[in-house]
MMTF fields as JSON, N, C-alpha, C and O atoms, coordinates in Angstrom:
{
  "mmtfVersion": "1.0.0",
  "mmtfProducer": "UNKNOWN",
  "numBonds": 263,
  "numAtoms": 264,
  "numGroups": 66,
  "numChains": 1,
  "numModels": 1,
  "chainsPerModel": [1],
  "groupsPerChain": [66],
  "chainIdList": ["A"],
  "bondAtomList": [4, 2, 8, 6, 12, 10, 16, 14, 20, 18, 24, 22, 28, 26, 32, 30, 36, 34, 40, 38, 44, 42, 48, 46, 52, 50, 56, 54, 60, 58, 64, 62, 68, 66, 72, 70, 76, 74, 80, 78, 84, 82, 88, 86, 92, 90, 96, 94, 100, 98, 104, 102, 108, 106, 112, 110, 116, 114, 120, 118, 124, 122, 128, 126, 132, 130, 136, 134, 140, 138, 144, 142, 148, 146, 152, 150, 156, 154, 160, 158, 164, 162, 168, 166, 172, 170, 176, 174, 180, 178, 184, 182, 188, 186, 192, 190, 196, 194, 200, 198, 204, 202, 208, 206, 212, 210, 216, 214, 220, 218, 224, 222, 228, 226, 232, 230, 236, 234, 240, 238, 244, 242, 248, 246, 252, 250, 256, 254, 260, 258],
  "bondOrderList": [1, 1, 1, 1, 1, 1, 1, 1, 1, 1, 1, 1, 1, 1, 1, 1, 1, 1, 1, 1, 1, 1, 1, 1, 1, 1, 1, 1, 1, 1, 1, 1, 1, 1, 1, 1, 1, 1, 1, 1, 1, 1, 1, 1, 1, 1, 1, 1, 1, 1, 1, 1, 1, 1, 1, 1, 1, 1, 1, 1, 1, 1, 1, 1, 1],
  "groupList": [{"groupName": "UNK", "atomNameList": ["N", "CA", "C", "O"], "elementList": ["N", "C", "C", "O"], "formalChargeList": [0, 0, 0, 0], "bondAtomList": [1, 0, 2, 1, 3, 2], "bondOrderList": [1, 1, 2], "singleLetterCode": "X", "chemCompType": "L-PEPTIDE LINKING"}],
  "groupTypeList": [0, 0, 0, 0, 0, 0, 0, 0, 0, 0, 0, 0, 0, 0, 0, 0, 0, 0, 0, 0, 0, 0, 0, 0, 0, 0, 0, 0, 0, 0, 0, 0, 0, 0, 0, 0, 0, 0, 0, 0, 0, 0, 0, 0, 0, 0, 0, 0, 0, 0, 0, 0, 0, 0, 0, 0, 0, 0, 0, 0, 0, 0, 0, 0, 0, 0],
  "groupIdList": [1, 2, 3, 4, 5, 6, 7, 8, 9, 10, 11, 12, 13, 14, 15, 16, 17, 18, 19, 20, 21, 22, 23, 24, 25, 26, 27, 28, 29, 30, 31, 32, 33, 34, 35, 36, 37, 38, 39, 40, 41, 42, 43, 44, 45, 46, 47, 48, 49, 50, 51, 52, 53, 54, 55, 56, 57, 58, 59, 60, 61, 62, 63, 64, 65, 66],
  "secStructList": [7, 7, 7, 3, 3, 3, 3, 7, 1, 1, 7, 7, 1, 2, 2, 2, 2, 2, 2, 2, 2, 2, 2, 2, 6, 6, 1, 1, 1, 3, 3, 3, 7, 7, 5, 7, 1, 1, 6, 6, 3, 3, 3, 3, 3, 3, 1, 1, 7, 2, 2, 2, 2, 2, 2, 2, 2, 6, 1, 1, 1, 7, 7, 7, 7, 7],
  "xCoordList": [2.489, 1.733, 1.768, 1.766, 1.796, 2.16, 0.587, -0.311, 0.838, -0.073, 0.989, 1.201, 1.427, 2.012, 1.308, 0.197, 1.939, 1.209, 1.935, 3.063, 0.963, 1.551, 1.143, -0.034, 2.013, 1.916, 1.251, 2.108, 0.02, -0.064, -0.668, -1.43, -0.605, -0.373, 0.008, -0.504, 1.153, 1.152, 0.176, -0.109, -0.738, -1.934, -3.301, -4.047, -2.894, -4.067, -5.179, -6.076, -5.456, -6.76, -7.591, -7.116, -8.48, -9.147, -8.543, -8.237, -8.438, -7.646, -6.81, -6.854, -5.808, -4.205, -4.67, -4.244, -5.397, -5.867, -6.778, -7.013, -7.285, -7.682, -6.739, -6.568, -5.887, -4.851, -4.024, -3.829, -3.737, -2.533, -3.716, -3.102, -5.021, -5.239, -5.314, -5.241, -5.486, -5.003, -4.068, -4.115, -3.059, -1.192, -0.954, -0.4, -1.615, -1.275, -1.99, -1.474, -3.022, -4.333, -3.31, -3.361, -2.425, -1.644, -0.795, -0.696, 0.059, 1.341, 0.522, -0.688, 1.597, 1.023, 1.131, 0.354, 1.976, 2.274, 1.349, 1.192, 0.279, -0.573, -2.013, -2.777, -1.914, -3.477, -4.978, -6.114, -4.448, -5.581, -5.031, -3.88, -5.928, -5.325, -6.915, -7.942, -6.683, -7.902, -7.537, -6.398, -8.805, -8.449, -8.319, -8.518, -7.96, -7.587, -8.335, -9.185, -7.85, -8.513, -8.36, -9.105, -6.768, -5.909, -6.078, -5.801, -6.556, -6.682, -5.445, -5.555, -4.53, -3.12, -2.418, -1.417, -3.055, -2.676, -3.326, -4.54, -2.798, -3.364, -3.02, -1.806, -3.431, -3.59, -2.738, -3.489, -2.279, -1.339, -1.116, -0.102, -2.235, -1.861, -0.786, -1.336, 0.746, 1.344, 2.066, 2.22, 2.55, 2.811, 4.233, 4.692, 5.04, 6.781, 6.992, 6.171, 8.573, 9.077, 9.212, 9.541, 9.037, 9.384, 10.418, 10.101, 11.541, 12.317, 11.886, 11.978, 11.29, 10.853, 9.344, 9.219, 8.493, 7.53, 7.988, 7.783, 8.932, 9.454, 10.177, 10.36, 10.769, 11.781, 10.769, 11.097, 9.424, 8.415, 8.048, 8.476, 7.138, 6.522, 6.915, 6.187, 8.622, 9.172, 9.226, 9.521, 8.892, 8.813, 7.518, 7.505, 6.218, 5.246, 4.81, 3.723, 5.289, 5.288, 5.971, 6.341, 5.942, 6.555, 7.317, 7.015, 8.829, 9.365, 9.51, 8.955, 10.125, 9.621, 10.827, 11.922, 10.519, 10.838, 12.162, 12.193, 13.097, 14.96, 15.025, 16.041],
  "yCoordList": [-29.605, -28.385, -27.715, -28.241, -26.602, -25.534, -24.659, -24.632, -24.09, -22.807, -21.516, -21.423, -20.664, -19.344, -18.046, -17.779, -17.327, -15.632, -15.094, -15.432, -13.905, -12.993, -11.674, -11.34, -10.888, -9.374, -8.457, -8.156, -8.089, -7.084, -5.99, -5.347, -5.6, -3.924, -2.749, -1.629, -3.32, -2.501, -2.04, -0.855, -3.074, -3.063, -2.226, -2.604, -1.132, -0.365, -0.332, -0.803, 0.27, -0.297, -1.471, -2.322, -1.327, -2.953, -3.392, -4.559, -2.585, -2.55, -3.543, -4.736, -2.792, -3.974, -4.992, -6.052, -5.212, -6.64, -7.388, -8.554, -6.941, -7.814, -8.407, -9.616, -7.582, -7.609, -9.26, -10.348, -8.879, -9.19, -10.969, -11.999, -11.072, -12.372, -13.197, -14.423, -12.245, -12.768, -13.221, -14.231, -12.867, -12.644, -14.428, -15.414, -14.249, -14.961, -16.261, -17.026, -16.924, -17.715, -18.272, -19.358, -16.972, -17.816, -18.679, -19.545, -18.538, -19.439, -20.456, -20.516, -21.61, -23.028, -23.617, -24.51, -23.169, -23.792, -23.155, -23.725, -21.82, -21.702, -22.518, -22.785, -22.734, -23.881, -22.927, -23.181, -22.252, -21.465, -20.184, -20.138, -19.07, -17.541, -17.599, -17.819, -17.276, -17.147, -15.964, -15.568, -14.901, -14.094, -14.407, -15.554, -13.444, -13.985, -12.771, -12.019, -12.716, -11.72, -10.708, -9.816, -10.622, -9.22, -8.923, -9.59, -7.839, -7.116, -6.701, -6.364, -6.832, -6.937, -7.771, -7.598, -9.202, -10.617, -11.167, -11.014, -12.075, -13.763, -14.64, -14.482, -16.21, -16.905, -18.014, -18.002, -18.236, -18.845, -20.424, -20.879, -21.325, -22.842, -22.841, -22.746, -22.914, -23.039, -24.452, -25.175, -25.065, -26.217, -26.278, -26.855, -25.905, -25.258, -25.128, -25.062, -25.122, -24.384, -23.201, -22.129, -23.342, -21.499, -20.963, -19.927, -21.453, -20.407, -19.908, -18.701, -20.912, -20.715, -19.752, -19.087, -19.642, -18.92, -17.895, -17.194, -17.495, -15.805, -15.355, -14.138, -16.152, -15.469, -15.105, -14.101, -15.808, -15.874, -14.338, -13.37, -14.24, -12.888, -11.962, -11.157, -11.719, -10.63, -9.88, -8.685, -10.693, -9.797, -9.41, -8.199, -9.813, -9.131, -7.719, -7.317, -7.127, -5.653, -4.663, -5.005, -3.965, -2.371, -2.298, -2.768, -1.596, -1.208, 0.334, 1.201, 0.623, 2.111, 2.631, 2.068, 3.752, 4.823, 5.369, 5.625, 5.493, 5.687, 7.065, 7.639],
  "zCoordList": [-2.467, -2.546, -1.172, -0.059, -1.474, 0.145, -0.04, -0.881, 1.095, 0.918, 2.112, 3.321, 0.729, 1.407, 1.7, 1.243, 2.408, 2.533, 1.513, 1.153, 0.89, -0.228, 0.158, 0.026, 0.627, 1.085, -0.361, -1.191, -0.625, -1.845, -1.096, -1.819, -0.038, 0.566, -0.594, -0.62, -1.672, -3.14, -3.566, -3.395, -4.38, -5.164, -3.672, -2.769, -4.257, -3.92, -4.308, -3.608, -5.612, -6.029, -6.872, -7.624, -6.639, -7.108, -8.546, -8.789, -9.25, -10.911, -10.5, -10.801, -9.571, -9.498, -8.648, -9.108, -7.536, -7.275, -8.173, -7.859, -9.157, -10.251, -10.775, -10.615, -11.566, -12.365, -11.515, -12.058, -10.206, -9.312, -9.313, -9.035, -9.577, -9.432, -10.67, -10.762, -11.668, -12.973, -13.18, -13.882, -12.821, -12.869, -12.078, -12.564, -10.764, -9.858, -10.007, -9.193, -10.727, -11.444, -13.073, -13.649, -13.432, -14.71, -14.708, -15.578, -13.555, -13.099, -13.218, -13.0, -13.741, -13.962, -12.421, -12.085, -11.618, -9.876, -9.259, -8.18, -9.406, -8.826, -9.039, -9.967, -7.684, -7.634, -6.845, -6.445, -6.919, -5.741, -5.113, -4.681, -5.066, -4.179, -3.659, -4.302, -2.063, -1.268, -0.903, -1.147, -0.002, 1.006, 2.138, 2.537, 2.866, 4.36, 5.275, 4.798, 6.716, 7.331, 7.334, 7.739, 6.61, 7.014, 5.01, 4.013, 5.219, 3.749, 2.602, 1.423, 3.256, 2.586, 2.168, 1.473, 2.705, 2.35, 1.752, 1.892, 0.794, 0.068, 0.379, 0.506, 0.787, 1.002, -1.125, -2.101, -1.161, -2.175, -2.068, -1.538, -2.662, -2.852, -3.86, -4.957, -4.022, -4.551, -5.057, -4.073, -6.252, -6.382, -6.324, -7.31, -5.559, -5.602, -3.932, -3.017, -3.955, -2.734, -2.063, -2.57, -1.286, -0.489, -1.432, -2.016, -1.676, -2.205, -3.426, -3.65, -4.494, -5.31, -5.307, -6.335, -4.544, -4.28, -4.424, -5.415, -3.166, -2.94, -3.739, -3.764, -4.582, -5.763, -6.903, -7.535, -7.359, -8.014, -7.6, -8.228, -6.38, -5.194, -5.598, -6.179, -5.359, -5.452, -6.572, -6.603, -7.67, -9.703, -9.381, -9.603, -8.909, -8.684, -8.069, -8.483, -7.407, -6.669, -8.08, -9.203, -7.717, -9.056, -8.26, -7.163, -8.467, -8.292, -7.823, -8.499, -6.867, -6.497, -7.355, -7.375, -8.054, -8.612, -7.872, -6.668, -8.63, -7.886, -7.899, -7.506]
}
């Protein structure tokens, strides 16, 4: 078990950080999302590897508009 940083600077309003701890609380490898000091970050007890985390991370954000 790790504990990673998760950038959601995205999720602007409280809607999508609800949403984003729901999302993040379903994964069966998530064990825990804390806050931290910096308001753009989570704190992520994850049951997986880094690579596997960030490949996980990265489907989470929207996509900006082409």
């Amino acid at each position: 078990m790790s504990l990673f940083e998760l950038e959601i600077g995205w999720a602007e309003t409280a809607n999508e950080r609800r949403y984003l701890r729901w999302e993040l609380l379903a994964r069966d490898e998530v064990r825990g999302v804390f806050d931290t000091a910096r308001d753009e970050t989570l704190a992520v007890l994850f049951d997986g590897g880094r690579q596997e985390f960030n490949d996980w991370a990265s489907t989470l954000a929207p996509r900006a508009a082409a």
